[in-house]
KEDREN-880406 format. One record per residue (C-alpha): x, y, z. Coordinates in steps of 0.2 Angstrom, whole numbers, padded with zeros to 4 digits, always signed. Layout:
N
XYZ/...
//
This chain:
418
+0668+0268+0162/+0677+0275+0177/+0688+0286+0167/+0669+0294+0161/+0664+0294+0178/+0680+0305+0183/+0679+0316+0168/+0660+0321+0175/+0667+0321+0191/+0683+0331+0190/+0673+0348+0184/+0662+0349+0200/+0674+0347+0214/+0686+0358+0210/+0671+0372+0206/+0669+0384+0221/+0651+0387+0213/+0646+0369+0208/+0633+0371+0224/+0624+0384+0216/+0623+0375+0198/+0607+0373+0193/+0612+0364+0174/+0627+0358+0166/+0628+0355+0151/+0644+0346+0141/+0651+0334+0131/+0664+0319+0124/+0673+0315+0109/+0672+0299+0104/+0681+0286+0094/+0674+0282+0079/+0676+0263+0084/+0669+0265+0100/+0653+0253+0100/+0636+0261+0102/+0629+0252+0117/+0643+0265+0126/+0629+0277+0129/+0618+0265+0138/+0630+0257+0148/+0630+0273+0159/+0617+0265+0171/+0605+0274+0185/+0611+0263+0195/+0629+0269+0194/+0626+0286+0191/+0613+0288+0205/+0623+0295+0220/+0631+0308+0212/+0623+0310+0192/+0604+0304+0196/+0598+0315+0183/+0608+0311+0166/+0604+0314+0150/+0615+0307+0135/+0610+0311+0117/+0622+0310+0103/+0626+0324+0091/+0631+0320+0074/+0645+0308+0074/+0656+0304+0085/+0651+0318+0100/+0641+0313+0114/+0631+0329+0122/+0630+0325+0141/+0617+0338+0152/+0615+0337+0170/+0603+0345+0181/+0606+0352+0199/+0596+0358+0212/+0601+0368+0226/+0613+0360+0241/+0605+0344+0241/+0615+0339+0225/+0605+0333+0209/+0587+0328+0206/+0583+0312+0207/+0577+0304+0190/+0567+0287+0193/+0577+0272+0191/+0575+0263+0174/+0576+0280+0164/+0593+0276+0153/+0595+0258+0145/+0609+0247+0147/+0609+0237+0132/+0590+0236+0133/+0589+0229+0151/+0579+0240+0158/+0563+0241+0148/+0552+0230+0161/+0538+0245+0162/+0538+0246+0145/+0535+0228+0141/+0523+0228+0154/+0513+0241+0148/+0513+0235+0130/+0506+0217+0137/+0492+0221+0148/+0487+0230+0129/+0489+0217+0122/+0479+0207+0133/+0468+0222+0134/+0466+0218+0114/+0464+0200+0117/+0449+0201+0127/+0440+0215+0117/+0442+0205+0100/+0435+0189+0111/+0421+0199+0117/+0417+0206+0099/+0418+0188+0092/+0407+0180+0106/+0394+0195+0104/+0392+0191+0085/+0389+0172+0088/+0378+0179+0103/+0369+0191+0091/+0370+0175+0076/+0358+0164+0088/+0347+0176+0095/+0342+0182+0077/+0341+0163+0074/+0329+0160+0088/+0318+0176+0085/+0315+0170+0066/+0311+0152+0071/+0298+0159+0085/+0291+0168+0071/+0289+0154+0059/+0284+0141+0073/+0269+0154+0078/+0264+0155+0055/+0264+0135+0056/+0254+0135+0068/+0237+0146+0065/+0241+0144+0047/+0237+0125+0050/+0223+0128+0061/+0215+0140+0048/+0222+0133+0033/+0199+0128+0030/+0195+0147+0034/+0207+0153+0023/+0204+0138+0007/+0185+0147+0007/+0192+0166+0005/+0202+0160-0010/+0187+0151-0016/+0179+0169-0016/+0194+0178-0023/+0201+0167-0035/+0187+0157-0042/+0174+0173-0041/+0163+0161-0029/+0146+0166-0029/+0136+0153-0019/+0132+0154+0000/+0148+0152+0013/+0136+0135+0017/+0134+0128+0002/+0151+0132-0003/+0157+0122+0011/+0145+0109+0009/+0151+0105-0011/+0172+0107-0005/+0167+0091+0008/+0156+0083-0007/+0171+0084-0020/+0185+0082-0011/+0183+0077+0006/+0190+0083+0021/+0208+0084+0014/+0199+0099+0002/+0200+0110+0016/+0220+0110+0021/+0221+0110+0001/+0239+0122-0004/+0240+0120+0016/+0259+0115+0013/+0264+0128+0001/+0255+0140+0010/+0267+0136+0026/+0281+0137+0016/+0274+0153+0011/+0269+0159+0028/+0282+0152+0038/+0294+0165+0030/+0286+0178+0027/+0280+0179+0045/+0297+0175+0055/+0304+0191+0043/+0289+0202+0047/+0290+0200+0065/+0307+0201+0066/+0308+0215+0055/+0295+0226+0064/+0305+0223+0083/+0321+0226+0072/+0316+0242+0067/+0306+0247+0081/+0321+0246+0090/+0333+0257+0078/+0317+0269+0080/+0318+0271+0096/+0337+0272+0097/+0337+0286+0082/+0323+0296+0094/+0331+0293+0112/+0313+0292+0117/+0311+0280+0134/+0297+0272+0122/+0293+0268+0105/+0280+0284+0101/+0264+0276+0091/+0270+0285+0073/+0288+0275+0077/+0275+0259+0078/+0263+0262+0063/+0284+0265+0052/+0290+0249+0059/+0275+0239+0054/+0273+0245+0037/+0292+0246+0034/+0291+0225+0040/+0277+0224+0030/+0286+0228+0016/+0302+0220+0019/+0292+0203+0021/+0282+0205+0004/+0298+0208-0006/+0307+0193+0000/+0291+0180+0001/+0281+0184-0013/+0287+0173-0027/+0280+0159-0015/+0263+0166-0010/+0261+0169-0033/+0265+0149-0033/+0252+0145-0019/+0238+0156-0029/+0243+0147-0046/+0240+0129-0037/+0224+0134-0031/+0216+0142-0048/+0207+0131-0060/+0219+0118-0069/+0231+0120-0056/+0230+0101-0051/+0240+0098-0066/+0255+0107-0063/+0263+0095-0052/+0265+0102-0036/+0275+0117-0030/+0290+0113-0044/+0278+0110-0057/+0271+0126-0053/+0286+0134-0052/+0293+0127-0068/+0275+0130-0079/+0277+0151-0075/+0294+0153-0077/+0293+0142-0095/+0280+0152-0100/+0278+0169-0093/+0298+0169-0086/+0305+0174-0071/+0299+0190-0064/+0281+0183-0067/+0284+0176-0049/+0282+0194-0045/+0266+0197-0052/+0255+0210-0041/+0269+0216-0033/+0266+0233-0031/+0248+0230-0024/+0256+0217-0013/+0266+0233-0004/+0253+0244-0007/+0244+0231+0003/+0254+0227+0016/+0263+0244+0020/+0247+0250+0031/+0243+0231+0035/+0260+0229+0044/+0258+0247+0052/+0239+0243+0058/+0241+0226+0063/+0258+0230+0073/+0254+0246+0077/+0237+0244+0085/+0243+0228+0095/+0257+0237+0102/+0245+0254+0106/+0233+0241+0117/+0248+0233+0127/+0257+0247+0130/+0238+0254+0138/+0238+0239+0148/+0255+0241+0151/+0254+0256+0160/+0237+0255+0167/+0236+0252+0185/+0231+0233+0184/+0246+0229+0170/+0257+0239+0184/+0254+0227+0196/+0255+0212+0184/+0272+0217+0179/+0276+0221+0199/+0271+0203+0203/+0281+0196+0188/+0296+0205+0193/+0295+0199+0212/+0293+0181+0206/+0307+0182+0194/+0320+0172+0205/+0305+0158+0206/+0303+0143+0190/+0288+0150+0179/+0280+0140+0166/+0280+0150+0150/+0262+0155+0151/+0263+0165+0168/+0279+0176+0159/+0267+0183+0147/+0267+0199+0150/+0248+0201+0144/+0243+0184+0150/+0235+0170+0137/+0217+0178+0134/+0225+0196+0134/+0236+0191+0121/+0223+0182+0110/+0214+0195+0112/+0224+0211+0106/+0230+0201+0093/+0218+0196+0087/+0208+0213+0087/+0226+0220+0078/+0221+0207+0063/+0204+0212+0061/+0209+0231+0059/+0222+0226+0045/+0212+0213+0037/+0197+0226+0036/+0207+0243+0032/+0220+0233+0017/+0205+0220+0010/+0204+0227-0008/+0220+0228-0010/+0221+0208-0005/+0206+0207-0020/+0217+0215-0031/+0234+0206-0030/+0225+0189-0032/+0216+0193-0049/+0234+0200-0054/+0241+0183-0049/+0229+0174-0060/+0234+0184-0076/+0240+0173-0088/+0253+0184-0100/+0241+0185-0115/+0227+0194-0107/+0240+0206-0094/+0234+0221-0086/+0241+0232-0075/+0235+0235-0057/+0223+0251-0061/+0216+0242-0075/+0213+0225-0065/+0203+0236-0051/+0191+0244-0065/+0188+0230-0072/+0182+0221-0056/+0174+0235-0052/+0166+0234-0068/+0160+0218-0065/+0154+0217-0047/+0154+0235-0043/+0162+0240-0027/+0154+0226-0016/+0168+0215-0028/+0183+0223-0020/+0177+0215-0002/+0171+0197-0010/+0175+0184+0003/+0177+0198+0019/+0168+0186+0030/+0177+0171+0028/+0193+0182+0028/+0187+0189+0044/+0183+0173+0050/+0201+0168+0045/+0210+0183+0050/+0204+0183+0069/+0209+0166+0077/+0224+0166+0065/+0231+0183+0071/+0228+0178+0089/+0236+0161+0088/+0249+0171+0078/+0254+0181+0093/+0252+0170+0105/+0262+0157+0101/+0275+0171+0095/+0275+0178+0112/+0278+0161+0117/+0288+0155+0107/+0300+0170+0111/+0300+0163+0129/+0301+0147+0126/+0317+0151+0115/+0325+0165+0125/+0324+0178+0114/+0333+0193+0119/
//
C-alpha cells in the first residue's frame, strides 16, 4: 500500500508543472496473483490529503488504469468521502437508501391490503343496507302486493273489496303475507344489488365525465344499467315466487319443491322465463325510479332552504346525532321523493310487469314468446288488460318505495357506509 502511495506520489513532486495539471491519467501492472480486493483497499480516507479525487478501474487483466483530477494551486478536487470501497465497508448510503425503499414498499403493500379489506366491508355494509330496507317495506306490503298478483296472475276480475273480502274468508289473515318469505328472499337481493349498483355506477359516471356532479342522463344510465344488472342476478327467484302463487302451487312443496318441479319438467333455463321483458322492464324502471329521486333531492339540495339544512348539519357535525337528524332530506322529505320516484316507474314500466308474469305462468307445452303473449292479452282484455291490477300496484308501489329509501338512507347511516 505505501509503495502505490509513493509510485503516485513520486510523479508530481519532481514535475515543475504538476501545479498547472488539470488530469492525470496512468496506470499499474499487476500480478496475476495479486487479490482483487487491492483496488478497494485504496481508501478516501488515505488518499484524501493528497489523491481526494481517485478513480481506479481495471483494464483487461492484470492493469489497473489510475486517473486523477487537479484543480488549480489549491491541489485536487475533493471527492465526497465513501466514493471507493474497501472490501465493501463503505456502502452505508447505499444501504440506507435501499431500506427506507424497502420500508417505503412495506407501508404501500400495508396500505393496499388495508384499502381492500376497507373497500371488502364497506361493499358489505352498503349491500346489507339495501337488503334491510327490501325486508322491510316488502313485509309491510307483502297484503298490497298478494292482491296485484291476484289481478295479474290469476286474471282476477272482481272488485279490490270483494277480493280482499274472499282472501280473509279462505285463508285468513296469513292469506295476505302468502309467498311473503320467498318474496324477501327475492327482494332482499335483488334490491341490495340494484342500489348498490346504481351508486356504483353513478359514481364511475361521474368519474368518466370530471363533472362536479352526476348530470340527470348520468342518472337515468346508472338506474337502468342497475336495473339491469339486478334482474339478471335475482330473477330465477322472483320465477319461483310467481310459480307458488299460481293455481296448483300449493302442491309444490315450498320454494324447493318449486324449484325441483320446473327444472324436472321444463329444465334449467326455465327459471329464466320472461327475461327479456323483465329487462325490458326494468332498464327505464331503474332509470325512472333512481333518476327522478335523485333529480328532486339534488333540487332541494341546492335550493336555498336544503342549503341551510346542509349548513346547519355541517355545523353540528362535531355534536352526537341520532340517525334521523343526518338525513340529508329529513324523514318526510325522504318518504316523500321516494316515494313519488316509485309511482313514476311503477306507472311508466306497468305492461311490461303484466307481461313478464303471464310469460312466468307458461307451462312448456302451450310456450309463446313475449310478442305473442302481449297480442294475446291484448286480445283477450284489450289494452285496459296490460294495466290489470294498477291500483293495487299503485297502492303497493308508493309506501313500499318510500320505506325502501328511507330505511336505505338510514340504514347507510346506521352502518357507515362510505
Amino acid at each position: 500500500m505505501k509503495e502505490l502511495d509513493l509510485l503516485l506520489r513520486r510523479p508530481f513532486s519532481s514535475s515543475p508543472r504538476n501545479e498547472s495539471a488539470l488530469f492525470v491519467t496512468g496506470g499499474l501492472f499487476l500480478e496475476q496473483s495479486l487479490p482483487n480486493s487491492l483496488v478497494s483497499s485504496v481508501s478516501a480516507s488515505n488518499s484524501s490529503a493528497f489523491f481526494p479525487k481517485l478513480r481506479c478501474r481495471p483494464r483487461g487483466k492484470g492493469f489497473l488504469s489510475v486517473s486523477l483530477s487537479v484543480k488549480g494551486k489549491g491541489g485536487f478536487v475533493q471527492e465526497p468521502e465513501g466514493f471507493l470501497e474497501k472490501n465493501g465497508e463503505k456502502r452505508e448510503g447505499n444501504e440506507e437508501v435501499e431500506e427506507e425503499r424497502v420500508v417505503v414498499e412495506r407501508k404501500k403493500k400495508k396500505e393496499r391490503v388495508r384499502g381492500a379489506r376497507t373497500g371488502a366491508m364497506n361493499t358489505t355494509k352498503h349491500l346489507w343496507a339495501g337488503a334491510v330496507a327490501a325486508m322491510v317495506s316488502r313485509t309491510f306490503v307483502a297484503p298490497l302486493e298478494r292482491l296485484k298478483l291476484e289481478y295479474i296472475v290469476r286474471g282476477e276480475q272482481k272488485h279490490l273489496f270483494e277480493l280482499i273480502k274472499q282472501i280473509a274468508s279462505t285463508q285468513g289473515l296469513r292469506g295476505f303475507w302468502k309467498g311473503n318469505f320467498v318474496n324477501i328472499l327475492r327482494t332482499a337481493p335483488f334490491k341490495a344489488i340494484n342500489f348498490y349498483a346504481y351508486d356504483t355506477y353513478r359514481k364511475e359516471l361521474l368519474k368518466l365525465s370530471g363533472n362536479d356532479e352526476t348530470t340527470n342522463f348520468e342518472r337515468f344510465v346508472a338506474g337502468a344499467a342497475a336495473g339491469i344488472t339486478a334482474t339478471i342476478l335475482c330473477i330465477p327467484m322472483d320465477t319461483i315466487r310467481t310459480k307458488m302463487v299460481a293455481p296448483g302451487g300449493e302442491a309444490l312443496g315450498g320454494i324447493i319443491g318449486a324449484f325441483r318441479h320446473m327444472l324436472q319438467t321444463e329444465g334449467f333455463f326455465s327459471l329464466y322465463k320472461g327475461l327479456v321483458p323483465s329487462i325490458i322492464s326494468m332498464a327505464p324502471s331503474g332509470a325512472v325510479f333512481y333518476g327522478v329521486y335523485d333529480i328532486l333531492k339534488s333540487a332541494y339540495l341546492h335550493s336555498p332552504e336544503g342549503i341551510k339544512r346542509i349548513s346547519q348539519m355541517k355545523q353540528q357535525e362535531g355534536q352526537e346525532l341520532n340517525a334521523f337528524d343526518q338525513l340529508e332530506l329529513g324523514p318526510l322529505r325522504t318518504l316523500l321523493y321516494g316515494a313519488v320516484a316509485g309511482a313514476c316507474a311503477e306507472a311508466a314500466t306497468y305492461p311490461f310487469e303484466v307481461i313478464r308474469r303471464r310469460l312466468q305462468m307458461q307451462v312448456q307445452a302451450t310456450k309463446m314468446n313475449a310478442f305473442a303473449t302481449t297480442i294475446k292479452i291484448i286480445e283477450q282484455g284489450g289494452i285496459p288488460a296490460l294495466y290489470a291490477g294498477l291500483i293495487p300496484s299503485l297502492l303497493q308501489v308508493l309506501p313500499s318505495a318510500a320505506i325502501s329509501y328511507f330505511v336505505y338512507e338510514f340504514m347507510k347511516i346506521v352502518l357507515k357506509v362510505e
